[in-house]
C-alpha positions, 0 to 999 in steps of 0.5 A: 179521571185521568189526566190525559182524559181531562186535558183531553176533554178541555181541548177539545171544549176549546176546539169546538167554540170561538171566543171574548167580549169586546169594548163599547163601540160607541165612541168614533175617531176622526172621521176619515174619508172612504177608502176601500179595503183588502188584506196586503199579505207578502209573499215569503214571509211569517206573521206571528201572533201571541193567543190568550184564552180562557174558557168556562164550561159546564157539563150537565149529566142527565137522569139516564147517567144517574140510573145507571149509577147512582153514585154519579155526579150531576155535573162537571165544571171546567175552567181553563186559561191557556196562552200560545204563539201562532204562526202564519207561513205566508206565499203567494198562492197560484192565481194573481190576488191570492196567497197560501197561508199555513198556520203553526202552533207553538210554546202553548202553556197551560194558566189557572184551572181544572176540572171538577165533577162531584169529590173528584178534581184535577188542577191543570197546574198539575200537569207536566208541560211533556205531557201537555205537549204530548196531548197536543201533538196529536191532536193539532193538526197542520192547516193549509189554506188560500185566501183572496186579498178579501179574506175569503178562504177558497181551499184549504187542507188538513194535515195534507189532505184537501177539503173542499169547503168554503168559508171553513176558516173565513171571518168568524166561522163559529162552527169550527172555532176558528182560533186565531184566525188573523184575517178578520172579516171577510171585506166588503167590494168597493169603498167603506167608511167608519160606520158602514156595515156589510153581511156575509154568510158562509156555510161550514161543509164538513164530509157527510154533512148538511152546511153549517150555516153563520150569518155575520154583520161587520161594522166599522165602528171607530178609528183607534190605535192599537199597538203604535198602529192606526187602526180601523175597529170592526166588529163582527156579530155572527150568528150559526143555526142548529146543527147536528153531528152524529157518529157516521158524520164523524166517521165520515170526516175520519175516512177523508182525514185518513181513519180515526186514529188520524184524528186522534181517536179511540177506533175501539168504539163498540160496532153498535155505538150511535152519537148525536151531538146537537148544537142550539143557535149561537153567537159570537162578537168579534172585534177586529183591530186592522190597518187599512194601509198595511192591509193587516190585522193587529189584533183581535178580540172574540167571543162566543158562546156553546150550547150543546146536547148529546146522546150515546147508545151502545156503550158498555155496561149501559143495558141497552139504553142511551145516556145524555148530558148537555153542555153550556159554556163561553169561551174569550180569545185575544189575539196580539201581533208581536214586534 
């Protein structure tokens, strides 16, 4: 197992899912009164963030593995810890009430964790900081997108190109793992007060694919301050149907970002090489720390949970017949406004 390859693995893992555990909302501030809320961005400016995560994956291998080499593991387990400073370039956008935001990765350091399968281990703790950043600089890809003072997403662009798919990056959208995402939910029309909910659906359109469909539930759950600020918490319960990537999906998701290598992948694959990755229903909580008065998140705490299986044909040295493996994992994220 190279180190490219196990950095590689792990990044993507914590790409593909959302994130963290939050407080029990029981306890609720003072009461206030009903007030109704929007996201007061200005123009011109830049909101940083500092990201904690942490992930925990296990990657089981199925029999079809074990045929081929008897030799093989039965699993792969990986532990990760990572923290990193995001960035939001904030302009206004075209249209009254919008804004353009551009979201910057930096400082991203790797914490406690590694990868094991069978006799073979890597410790991420082994790993040069060069070669991390190296990894990442082809893998992240700059996003662009505009939003209305509700925080709901109506474009957006990857490394420069446009994708025509709303609700991509708004709330909680699981699907695409939404790391850092600093608008929360996207709020509701009218007044709200501690302890009213709303639900929002969005459907995740990726190219060459059926919408992703997420179900979320936002409820005001208590008044508290965060950070020397006074804060609304709203917790989000979100839920995504099954879903099914294939190759051709990702092919067509390649073409309208330019080709697979712009998306930092291997275009060698063999001419009959087939994949089908299917995600069993998940769900994630979000607890969302704004402030009504500033229109601002503070910070955030997410978590979620991954279920996967996927099938391969057509690899080398495979005889003609498909391998499978499932993965199982959970990953938390908190996310902090610097001062």
């Amino acid at each position: 197992m190279t180190r490219k390859a196990a950095i590689f693995a792990a990044v993507l893992t914590l790409v593909a899912t959302s994130c963290g555990a939050g407080p029990d909302p029981s306890a609720q501030g003072a009461a206030v009164a009903a007030r109704p809320l929007a996201y007061s961005l200005t123009g011109d400016a830049a909101l940083d963030y500092h990201v904690t995560m942490d992930m925990s994956m296990t990657t089981n291998f199925g029999n079809t593995f074990k045929a081929l080499d008897p030799s093989m593991p039965s699993s792969m387990e990986t532990n990760m810890e990572m923290e990193f400073d995001s960035s939001y370039r904030v302009t206004e956008g075209d249209e009254p009430g919008t804004y353009r935001v551009t979201l910057g990765v930096s400082n991203m350091e790797l914490g406690a964790g590694g990868v094991s399968m069978g006799s073979e281990s890597f410790d991420f703790s082994d790993l040069p900081q060069s070669e991390l950043n190296d990894v990442l600089d082809a893998q992240v890809a700059e996003v662009t997108y505009v939003i209305d003072e509700r925080g709901e997403v109506l474009s957006m662009e990857v490394a420069g190109i446009p994708f025509d798919v709303g609700g991509i990056l708004g709330g909680t959208s699981t699907a695409g793992g939404n790391t850092g995402q600093m608008f929360g939910p996207e709020l509701p029309d009218g007044e709200v007060k501690i302890g009213d909910s709303w639900t929002t659906v969005t459907e995740e359109a990726l190219p060459g694919m059926d919408p992703i469909v997420t179900e979320q539930t936002h409820t005001i759950v208590r008044r508290e301050e965060r950070g020397g600020f006074d804060t609304w918490v709203i917790r989000t319960e979100s839920s995504t149907g099954a879903y099914t990537i294939t190759w051709e999906d990702i092919i067509a998701l390649a073409e309208a970002m330019g080709g697979l290598t712009e998306m930092g992948i291997d275009d060698s694959m063999p001419p009959a090489f087939q994949m089908s990755m299917r995600a069993s229903p998940t769900g994630s909580t979000m607890l969302t720390w704004f402030e009504p008065d500033l229109g601002l998140t503070i910070a955030q705490d997410i978590s979620a949970t991954l279920a996967m299986t996927m099938e391969m044909a057509g690899l080398p040295n495979t005889g003609g017949r498909s391998v499978s493996m499932s993965m199982n994992g959970y990953t938390h994220t908190l996310m902090e406004l610097e001062r």
